[in-house]
C-alpha positions in Angstrom: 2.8 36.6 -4.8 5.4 36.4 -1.9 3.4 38.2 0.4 0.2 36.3 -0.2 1.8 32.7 0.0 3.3 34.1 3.4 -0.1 35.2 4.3 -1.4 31.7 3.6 1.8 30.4 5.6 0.9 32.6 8.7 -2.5 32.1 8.8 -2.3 28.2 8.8 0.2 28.6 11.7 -1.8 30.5 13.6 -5.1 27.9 12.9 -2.7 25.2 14.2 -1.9 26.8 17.3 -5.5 27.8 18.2 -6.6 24.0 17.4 -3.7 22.9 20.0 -4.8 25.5 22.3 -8.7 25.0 22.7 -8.3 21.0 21.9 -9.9 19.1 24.5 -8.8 15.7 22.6 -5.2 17.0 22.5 -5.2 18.2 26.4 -6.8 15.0 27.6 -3.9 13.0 26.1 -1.1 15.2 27.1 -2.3 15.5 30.7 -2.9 11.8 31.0 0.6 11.2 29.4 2.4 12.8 32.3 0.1 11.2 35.1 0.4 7.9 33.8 4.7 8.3 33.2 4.7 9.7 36.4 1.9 7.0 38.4 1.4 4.2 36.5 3.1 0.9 38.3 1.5 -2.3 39.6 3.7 -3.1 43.0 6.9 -4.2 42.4 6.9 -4.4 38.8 8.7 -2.4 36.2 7.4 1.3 35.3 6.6 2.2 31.5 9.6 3.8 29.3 7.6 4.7 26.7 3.8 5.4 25.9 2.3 7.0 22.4 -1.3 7.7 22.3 -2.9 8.5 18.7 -6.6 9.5 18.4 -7.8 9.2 14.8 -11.2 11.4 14.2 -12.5 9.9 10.1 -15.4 11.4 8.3 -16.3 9.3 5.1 -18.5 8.6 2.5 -18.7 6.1 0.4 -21.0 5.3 -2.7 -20.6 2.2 -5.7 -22.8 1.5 -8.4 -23.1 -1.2 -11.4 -24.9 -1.2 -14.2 -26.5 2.5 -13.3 -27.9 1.3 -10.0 -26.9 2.0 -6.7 -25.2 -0.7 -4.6 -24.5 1.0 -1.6 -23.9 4.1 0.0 -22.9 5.4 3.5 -22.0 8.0 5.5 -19.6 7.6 8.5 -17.5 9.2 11.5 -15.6 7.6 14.2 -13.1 8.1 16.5 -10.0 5.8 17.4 -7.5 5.8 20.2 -4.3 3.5 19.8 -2.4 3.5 22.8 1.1 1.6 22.9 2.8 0.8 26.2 5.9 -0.6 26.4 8.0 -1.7 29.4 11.6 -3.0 29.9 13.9 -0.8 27.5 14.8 -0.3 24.2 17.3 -3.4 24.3 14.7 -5.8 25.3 11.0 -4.8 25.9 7.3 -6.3 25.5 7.2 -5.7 21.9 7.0 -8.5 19.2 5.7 -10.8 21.4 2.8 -13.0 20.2 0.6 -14.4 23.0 -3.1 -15.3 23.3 -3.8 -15.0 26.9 -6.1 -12.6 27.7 -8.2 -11.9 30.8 -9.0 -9.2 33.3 -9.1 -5.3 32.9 -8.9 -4.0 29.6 -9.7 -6.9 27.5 -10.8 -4.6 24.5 -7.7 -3.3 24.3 -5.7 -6.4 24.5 -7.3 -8.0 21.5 -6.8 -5.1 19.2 -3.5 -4.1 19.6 -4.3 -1.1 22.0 -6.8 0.4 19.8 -10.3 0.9 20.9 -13.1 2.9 19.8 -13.9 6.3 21.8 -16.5 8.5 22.0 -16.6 11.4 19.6 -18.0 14.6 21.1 -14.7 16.6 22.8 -16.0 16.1 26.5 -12.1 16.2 28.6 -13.3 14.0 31.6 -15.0 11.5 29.4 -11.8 11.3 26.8 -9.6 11.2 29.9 -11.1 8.3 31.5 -11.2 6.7 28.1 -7.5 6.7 28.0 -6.8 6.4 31.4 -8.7 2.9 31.0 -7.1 2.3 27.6 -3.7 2.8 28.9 -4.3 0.2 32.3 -4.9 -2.2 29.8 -2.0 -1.9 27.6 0.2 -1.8 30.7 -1.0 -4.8 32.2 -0.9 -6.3 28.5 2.8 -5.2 28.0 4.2 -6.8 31.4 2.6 -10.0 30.6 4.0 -10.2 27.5 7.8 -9.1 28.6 7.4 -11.9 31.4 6.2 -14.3 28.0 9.0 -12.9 25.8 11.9 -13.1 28.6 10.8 -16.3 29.5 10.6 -17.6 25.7 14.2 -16.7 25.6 15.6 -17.7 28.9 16.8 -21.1 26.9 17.4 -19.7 23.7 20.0 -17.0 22.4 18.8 -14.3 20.5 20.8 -14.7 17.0 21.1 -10.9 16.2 22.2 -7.9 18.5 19.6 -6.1 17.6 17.4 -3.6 20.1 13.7 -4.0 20.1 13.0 0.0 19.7 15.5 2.4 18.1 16.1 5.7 19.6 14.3 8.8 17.9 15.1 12.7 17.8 11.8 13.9 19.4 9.9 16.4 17.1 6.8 18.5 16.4 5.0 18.4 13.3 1.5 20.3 12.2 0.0 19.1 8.4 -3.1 20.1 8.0 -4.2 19.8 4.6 -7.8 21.1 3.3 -10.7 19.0 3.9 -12.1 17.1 0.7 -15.6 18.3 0.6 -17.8 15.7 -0.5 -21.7 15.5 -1.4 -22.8 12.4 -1.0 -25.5 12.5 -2.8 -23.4 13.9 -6.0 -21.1 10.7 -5.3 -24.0 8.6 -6.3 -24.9 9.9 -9.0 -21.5 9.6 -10.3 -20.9 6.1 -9.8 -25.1 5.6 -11.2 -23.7 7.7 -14.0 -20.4 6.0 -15.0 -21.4 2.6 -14.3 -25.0 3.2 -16.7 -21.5 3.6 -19.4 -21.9 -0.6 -19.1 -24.8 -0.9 -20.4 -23.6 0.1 -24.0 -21.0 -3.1 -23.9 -22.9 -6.4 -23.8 -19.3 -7.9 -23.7 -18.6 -7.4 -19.8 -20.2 -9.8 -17.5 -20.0 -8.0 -14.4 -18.3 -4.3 -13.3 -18.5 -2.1 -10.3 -17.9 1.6 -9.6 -17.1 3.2 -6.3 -16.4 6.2 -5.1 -14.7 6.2 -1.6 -13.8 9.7 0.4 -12.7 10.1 4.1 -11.1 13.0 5.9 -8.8 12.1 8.4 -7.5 14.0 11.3 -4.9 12.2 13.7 -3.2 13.9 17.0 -0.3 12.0 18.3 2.0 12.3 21.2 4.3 10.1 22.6 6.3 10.2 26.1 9.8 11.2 24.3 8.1 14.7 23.2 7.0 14.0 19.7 4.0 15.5 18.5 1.7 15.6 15.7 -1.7 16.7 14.1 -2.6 16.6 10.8 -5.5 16.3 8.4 -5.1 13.9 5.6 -7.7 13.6 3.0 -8.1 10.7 0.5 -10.6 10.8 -2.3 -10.3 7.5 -5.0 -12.5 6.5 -7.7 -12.2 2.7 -8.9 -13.9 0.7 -11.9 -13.4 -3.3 -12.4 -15.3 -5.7 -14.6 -14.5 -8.7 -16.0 -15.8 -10.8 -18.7 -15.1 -14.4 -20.1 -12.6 -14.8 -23.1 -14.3 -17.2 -26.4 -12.8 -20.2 -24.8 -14.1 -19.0 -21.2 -11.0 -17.9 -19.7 -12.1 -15.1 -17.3 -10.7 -11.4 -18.5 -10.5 -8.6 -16.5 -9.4 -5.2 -16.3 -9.8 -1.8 -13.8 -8.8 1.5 -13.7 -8.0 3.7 -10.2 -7.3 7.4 -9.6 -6.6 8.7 -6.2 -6.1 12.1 -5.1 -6.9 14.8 -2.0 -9.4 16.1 -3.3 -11.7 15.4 -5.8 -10.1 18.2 -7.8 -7.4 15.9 -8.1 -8.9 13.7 -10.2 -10.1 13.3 -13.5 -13.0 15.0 -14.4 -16.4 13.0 -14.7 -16.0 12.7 -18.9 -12.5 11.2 -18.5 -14.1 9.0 -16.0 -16.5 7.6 -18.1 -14.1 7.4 -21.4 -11.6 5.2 -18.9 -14.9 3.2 -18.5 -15.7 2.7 -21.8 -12.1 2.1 -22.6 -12.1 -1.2 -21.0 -15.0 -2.4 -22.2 -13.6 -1.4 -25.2 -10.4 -3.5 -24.2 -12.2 -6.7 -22.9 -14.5 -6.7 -26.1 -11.8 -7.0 -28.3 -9.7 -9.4 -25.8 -12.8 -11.7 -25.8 -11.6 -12.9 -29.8 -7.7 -12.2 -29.3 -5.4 -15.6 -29.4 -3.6 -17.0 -26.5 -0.2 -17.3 -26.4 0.2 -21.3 -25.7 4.6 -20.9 -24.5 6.5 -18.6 -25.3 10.1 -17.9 -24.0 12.1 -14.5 -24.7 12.7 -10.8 -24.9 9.6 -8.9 -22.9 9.5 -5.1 -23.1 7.0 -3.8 -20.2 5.4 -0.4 -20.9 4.0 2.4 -19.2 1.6 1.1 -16.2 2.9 -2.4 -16.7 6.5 -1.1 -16.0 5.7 0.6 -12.5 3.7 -2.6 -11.2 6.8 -5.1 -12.3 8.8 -2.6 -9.7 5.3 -2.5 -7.6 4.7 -6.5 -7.4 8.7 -7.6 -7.7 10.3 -5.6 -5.6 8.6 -2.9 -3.4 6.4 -4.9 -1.6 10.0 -7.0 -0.3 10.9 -3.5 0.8 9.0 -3.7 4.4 11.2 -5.2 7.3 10.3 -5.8 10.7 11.7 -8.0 13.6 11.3 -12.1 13.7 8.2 -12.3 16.2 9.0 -14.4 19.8 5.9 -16.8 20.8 6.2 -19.4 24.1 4.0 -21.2 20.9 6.9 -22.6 18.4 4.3 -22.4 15.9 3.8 -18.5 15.7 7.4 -17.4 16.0 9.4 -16.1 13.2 6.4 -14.3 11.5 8.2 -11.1 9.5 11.7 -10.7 9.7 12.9 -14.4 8.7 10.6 -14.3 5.5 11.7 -11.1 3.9 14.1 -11.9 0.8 16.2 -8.5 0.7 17.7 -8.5 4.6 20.3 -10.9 3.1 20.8 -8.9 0.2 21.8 -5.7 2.1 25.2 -4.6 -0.1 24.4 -7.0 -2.9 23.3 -6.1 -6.5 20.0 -6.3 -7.0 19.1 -4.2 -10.1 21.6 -3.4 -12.9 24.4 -1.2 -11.9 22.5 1.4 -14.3 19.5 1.6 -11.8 19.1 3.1 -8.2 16.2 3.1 -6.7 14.9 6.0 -3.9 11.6 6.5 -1.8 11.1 9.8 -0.7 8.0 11.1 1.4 9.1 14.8 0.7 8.5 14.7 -2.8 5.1 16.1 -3.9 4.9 16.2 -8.4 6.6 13.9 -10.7 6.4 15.0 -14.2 3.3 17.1 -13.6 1.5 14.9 -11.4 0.6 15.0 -7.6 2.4 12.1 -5.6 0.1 10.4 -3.4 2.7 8.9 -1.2 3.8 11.8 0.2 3.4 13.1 4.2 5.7 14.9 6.3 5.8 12.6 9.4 5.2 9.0 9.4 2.6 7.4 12.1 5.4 6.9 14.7 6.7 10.6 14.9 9.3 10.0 12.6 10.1 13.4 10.3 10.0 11.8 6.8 13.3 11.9 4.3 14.5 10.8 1.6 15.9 7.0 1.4 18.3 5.8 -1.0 17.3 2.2 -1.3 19.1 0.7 -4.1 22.4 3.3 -5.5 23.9 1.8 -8.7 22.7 -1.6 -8.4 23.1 -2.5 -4.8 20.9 -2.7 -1.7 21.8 0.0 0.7 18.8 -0.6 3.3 15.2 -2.1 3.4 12.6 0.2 4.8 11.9 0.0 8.7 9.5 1.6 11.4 10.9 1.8 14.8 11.5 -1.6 15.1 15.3 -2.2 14.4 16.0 -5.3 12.3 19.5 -6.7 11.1 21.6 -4.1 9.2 18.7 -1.5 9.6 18.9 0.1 13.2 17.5 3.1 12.7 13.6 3.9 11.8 13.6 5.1 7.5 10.4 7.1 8.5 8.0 4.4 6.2 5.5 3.1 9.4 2.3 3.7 7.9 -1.4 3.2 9.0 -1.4 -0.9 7.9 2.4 -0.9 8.3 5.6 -0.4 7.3 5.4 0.5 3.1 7.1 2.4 0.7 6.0 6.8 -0.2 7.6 8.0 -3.6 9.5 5.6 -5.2 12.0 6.8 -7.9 13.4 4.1 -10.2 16.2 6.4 -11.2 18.2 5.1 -14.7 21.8 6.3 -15.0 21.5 5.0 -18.5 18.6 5.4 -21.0 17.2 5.1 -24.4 14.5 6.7 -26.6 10.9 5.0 -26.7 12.2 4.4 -30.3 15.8 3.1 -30.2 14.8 0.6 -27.3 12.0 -0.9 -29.1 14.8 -0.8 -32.2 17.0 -2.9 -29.8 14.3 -4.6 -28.8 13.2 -6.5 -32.1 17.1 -6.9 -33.1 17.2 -9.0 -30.2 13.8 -10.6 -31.2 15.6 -11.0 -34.3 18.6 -12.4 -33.3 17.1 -15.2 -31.3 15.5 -16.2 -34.4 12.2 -15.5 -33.7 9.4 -13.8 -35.5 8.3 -11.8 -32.5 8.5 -10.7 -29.4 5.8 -9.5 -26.3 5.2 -6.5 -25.4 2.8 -5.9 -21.9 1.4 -2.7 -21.3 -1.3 -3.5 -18.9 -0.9 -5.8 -15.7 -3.5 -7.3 -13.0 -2.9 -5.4 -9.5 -3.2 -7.9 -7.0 -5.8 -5.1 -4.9 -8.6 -5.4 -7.9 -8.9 -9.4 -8.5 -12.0 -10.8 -8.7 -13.3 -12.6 -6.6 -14.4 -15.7 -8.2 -12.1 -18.6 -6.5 -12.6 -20.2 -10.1 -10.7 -17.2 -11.5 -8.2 -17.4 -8.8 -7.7 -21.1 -8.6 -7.3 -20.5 -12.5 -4.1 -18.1 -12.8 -2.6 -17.8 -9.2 -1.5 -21.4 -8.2 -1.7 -21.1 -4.0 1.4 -22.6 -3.8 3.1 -19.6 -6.0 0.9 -16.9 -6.1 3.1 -14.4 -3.7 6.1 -14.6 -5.5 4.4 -14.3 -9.0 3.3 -11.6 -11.2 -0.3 -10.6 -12.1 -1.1 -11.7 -14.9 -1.0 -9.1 -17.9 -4.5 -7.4 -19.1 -2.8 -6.1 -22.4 -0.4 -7.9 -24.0 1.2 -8.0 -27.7 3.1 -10.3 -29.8 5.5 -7.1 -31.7 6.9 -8.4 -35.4 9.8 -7.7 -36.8 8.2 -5.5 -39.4 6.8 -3.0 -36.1 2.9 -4.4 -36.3 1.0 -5.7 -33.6 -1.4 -8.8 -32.5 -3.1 -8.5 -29.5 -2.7 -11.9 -27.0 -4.7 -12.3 -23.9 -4.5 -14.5 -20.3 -1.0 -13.8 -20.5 0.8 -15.2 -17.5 4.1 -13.9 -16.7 6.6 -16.7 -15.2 10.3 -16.7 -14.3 10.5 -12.8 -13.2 11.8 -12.8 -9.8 14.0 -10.6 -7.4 17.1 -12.0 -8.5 15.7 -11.5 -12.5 15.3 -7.8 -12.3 19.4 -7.9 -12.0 18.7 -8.8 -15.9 16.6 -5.7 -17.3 18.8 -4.9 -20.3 17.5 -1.6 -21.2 15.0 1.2 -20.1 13.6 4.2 -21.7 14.1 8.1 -20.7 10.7 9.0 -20.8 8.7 8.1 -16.9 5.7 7.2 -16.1 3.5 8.1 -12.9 1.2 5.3 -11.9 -0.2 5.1 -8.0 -1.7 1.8 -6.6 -2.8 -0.1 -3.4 0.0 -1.2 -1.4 -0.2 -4.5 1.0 3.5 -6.0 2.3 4.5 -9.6 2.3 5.9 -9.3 5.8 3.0 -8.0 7.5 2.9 -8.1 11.2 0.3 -10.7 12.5 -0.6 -8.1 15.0 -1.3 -4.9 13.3 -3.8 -4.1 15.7 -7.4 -2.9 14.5 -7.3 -0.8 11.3 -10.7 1.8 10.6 -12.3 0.0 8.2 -13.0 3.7 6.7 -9.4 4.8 6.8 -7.8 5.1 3.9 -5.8 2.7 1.8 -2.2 3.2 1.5 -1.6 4.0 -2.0 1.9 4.2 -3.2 3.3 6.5 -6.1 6.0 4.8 -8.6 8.0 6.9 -10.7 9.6 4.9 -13.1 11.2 4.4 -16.6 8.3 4.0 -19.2 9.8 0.9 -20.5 11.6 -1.8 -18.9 13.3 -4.6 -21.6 14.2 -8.1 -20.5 16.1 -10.3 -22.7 14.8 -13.6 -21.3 11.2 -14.6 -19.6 8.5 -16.8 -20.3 4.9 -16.2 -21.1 2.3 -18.8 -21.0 -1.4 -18.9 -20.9 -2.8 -20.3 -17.3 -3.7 -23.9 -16.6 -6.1 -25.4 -14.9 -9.9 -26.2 -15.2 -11.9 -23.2 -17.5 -15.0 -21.8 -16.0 -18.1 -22.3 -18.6 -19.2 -19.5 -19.7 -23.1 -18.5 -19.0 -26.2 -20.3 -20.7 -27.6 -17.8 -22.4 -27.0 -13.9 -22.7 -27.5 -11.3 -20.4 -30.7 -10.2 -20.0 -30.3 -6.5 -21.2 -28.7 -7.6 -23.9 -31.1 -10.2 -25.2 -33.5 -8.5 -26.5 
């Protein structure tokens, strides 16, 4: 077994090493890295101290279905190249600077954040021209906006000492994972096949299945040495549908499985019993009460448990530096708004909790991690942060961008950002499944009430529908970042251990500084992967593939989280009627 896993070992060495060797994509870039280091300066301006160039190659398909007919389906490949040019040094440079002035060469690569579309066959003197252009641009870019930023802070002082660009160990990576193999034509009839489940459940107003694939292969360098090239593939499978409750209160509900490969996920009659399983769950939430106020102790289970940590906590984990503008109006974007930065050596969970994200980690409990890589999208080897050890905040989670109290990058920039891997809710202390829900109703008990609520299913904020009704209905603009989802399944627990079913459950009153107050969590974990998006999202990303994939984070997390005190509520605002008269399959 040894010898043939160091078979495997030397063999993918060896393919990695022949792919850097006859690579015309990978030679263009390194030989126009050292001319332009070496040449690139307008007269008496300021020569670059650092260039990166990426080039991401993406192969996808893509196929959704509802009802058992085809919606769409497509097939595509593209190439990328980001370039990023900055000038001054790591102190003070061109970086988080917002301007809009735009204007002579390059103006493709000005608007999107250095990344423009390149041609895809492997022709050197074409791909070298492409970046030579690319990279003019981004120089030009970059001086103007160091004149912009130094001139935006000649009469102001800068109120941390913090550098623009942390210092990195150079290093040089290979990953390259097996490409998913995909038919497209077997992806339709999948999503034709699942979705056709619908038409057995005249409860559910709408639902949609797609099926979404794309191989990715990325080749970075950057002037320090750093180098990477790796093949990523993402396969994902999603179902929503939503119906109206007997009132009309819109219900909804989803189900998501992710993997590299479609190996990796279920097979195609688990598919379609998750499929029928929320129709099965919507049909019977259509009749189930609504809880009108309620105020007390709330035990969150199994996928409900890993999004409270998901929606209340990781997505505060991304940091990044306050954005400079000569426009009052667009500085402070990032930085300023994120919540933890202040709470850096505070207590934030109970001392009983620590909380770690780790890239490196591959199987929880059985089950593949999704989060995990080996080198984050700036060169930075990925390791193992401890975020929150007994309680208290220890860091937030950075790119290369330095922010207060975090000067060094965690290894967490991603495609779409800085985000979270692997996170690990870790419990020093822990109870059965049985002896918290025991503690659980004596505390129900004790408040002198005759039950308590139970949520086992939440909303992810990446499958709402889209109906501005809905929205309008249980996310309040004004609140809706720093509020929960609200729950899909939801139970009112007796004292005597049965059950009753609730729906349009909104959670209020869980905050950050509430998840100091979880009394209690059980040993057992659960696995659960979702959509990331951060809450300090740089207003300059840059332009994203819109068939890359989604970052997906994996939460490993105690299967049951008790809180002695929050309230749950049922949503106000208008109701949506619900339709006329029956749908037409159904009214027969």
């Amino acid at each position: 077994m040894k010898y043939w896993r160091s078979m495997v070992i030397c063999c993918l060495l060896l393919a990695s090493v022949g792919l850097q060797a006859q690579d015309a994509v990978l030679r263009a870039m390194q030989d126009e890295m050292q001319r332009s280091m070496k040449k690139l300066r307008l007269e008496q301006m300021e020569l670059p101290y650092f260039i990166s160039y990426k080039v991401t190659d993406t192969d996808s398909r893509e196929a959704s279905a509802s009802f058992g007919s085809l919606l769409s389906s497509s097939e595509n490949h593209s190439r990328m190249l980001s370039v990023e040019v900055r000038v001054g040094d790591y102190a003070l440079d061109n970086s988080n600077f917002l301007s809009f002035q735009f204007g002579g060469s390059g103006v493709a690569t000005r608007m999107f954040g250095g990344t423009v579309q390149v041609p895809m066959d492997d022709n050197y003197d074409e791909l070298r021209r492409q970046i030579w252009l690319a990279t003019d641009g981004a120089y030009k870019k970059a001086l103007e906006d160091l004149s912009g930023k130094r001139s935006a802070l000649q009469n102001k002082s800068r109120a941390d000492n913090v550098p623009d660009f942390s210092k990195e160990k150079p290093s040089s990576i290979t990953d390259i994972l097996p490409a998913a193999e995909v038919d497209l034509r077997q992806a339709e009839h999948l999503t034709q096949t699942l979705s056709a489940n619908f038409r057995q459940i005249p409860a559910v107003q709408n639902s949609r299945v797609r099926f979404f694939a794309v191989n990715t292969l990325e080749r970075y360098i950057n002037s320090e040495g750093s180098t990477f090239t790796r093949r990523i593939p993402f396969v994902s499978l999603t179902v929503v549908a939503d119906t109206q409750g007997s009132d009309g209160m819109p219900l909804n509900d989803f189900f998501a499985a992710y993997g590299h490969s479609i190996k990796e996920l279920p097979s195609e009659a688990q598919l379609a019993a998750e499929v029928r399983a929320i129709g099965d769950r919507l049909t019977r939430l259509q009749s189930a009460p609504v809880e009108e106020r309620y105020n007390g102790p709330v035990m969150f289970e199994g996928e409900a448990a890993a999004e409270v940590i998901a929606q209340s906590f990781a997505r505060k984990l991304p940091a990044m530096p306050a954005t400079i503008s000569s426009n009052p109006q667009f500085s402070g974007f990032g930085q300023q708004s994120n919540p933890l930065l202040d709470k850096i050596d505070a207590r934030v969970l109970p001392e009983f909790l620590s909380l770690v994200d780790n890239p490196t980690a591959t199987q929880a409990e059985d089950h593949p991690l999704i989060g995990s890589y080996k080198v984050d999208e700036e060169g930075t080897p990925a390791r193992e942060t401890k975020v929150v050890e007994n309680g208290y905040l220890k860091t937030v989670l950075t790119g290369r961008a330095p922010v207060r109290g975090v000067l060094q990058s965690t290894g967490n920039q991603r495609e779409r950002g800085v985000a979270p891997s692997n996170l690990f809710l870790v419990a020093q202390k822990s109870s059965s499944p049985e002896e918290l829900k025991t503690r659980f109703l004596d505390i129900v008990k004790r408040r002198g009430k005759t039950y308590g609520i139970a949520i086992r299913r939440l909303g992810d904020p990446s499958f709402r529908p889209s109906d501005p009704d809905f929205m309008a209905l249980i996310m309040p603009r004004q609140t809706q970042e720093d509020r929960l989802e609200p729950a899909i399944l939801a139970y009112r627990v007796y004292l005597d251990g049965h059950e009753e079913l609730i729906r349009n459950a909104g959670v209020s009153g869980l905050s950050l500084e509430s998840l100091k107050d979880i009394v209690a969590v059980a040993n057992t974990r659960t696995v659960y992967a979702a959509p990331f998006s951060s809450r300090s999202a740089s207003p300059m990303l840059g332009m994203v593939s819109p068939f890359s994939s989604t970052t997906v984070v994996s939460y490993i997390v105690p299967s049951s989280l008790l809180f002695e005190e929050l309230a749950v509520q049922k949503p106000s605002g208008e109701i949506p009627k619900p339709p006329v008269s029956k749908h037409p399959y159904f009214d027969k």
